[in-house]
Structure formats: structure tokens, C-alpha cells
Steps between C-alpha positions, in 0.01 A plus 500: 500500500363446828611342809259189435591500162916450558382305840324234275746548249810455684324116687413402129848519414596348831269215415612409167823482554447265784313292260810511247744417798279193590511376121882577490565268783254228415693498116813482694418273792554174284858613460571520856445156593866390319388491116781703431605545148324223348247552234156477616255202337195607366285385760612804726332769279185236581542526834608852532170583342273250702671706818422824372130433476522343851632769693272767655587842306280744728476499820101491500474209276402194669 
């Protein structure tokens, strides 16, 4: 293995699990504003989904 090779390696792995942090907190966001253990309605999943496509995964999408 190269230097370039565990270099791009090593900020791939970086970069994904940025990307799973991010979806962590956005699933758990809704939880933090005083939900607490209530069941969610449906509608969330809706909305949780409708968010997801909204938000800007990469940094070089526009």
C-alpha cells in the first residue's frame, strides 16, 4: 500500500463517518426539543425523510 493509497484511504473513512454523525444527529435532533418519551406520530418519519433529501450531503453539492 502506498502513502496515497492509506492517505486517501484514511480521509474516505474520515468522510463517511462524518456523514453518519450528521444523520445520527439529524434522527435524534427531534428528540431534543422536549418530545421525550412519547411515541412519535407518523408524520415524523414524513418529515424526517423530506429533511434528509433537503440537507446538503457533500460539501461540493450546490
Amino acid at each position: 500500500m502506498t502513502a496515497w493509497t492509506l492517505f486517501l484511504t484514511i480521509v474516505g473513512v474520515a468522510f463517511l463517518t462524518a456523514q453518519l454523525f450528521r444523520l445520527i444527529d439529524l434522527i435524534e435532533r427531534p428528540s431534543r426539543r422536549g418530545v421525550g418519551n412519547a411515541v412519535l406520530p407518523p408524520a415524523w418519519n414524513v418529515r424526517l425523510w423530506n429533511r434528509l433529501e433537503q440537507t446538503q450531503w457533500t460539501s461540493w453539492k450546490s
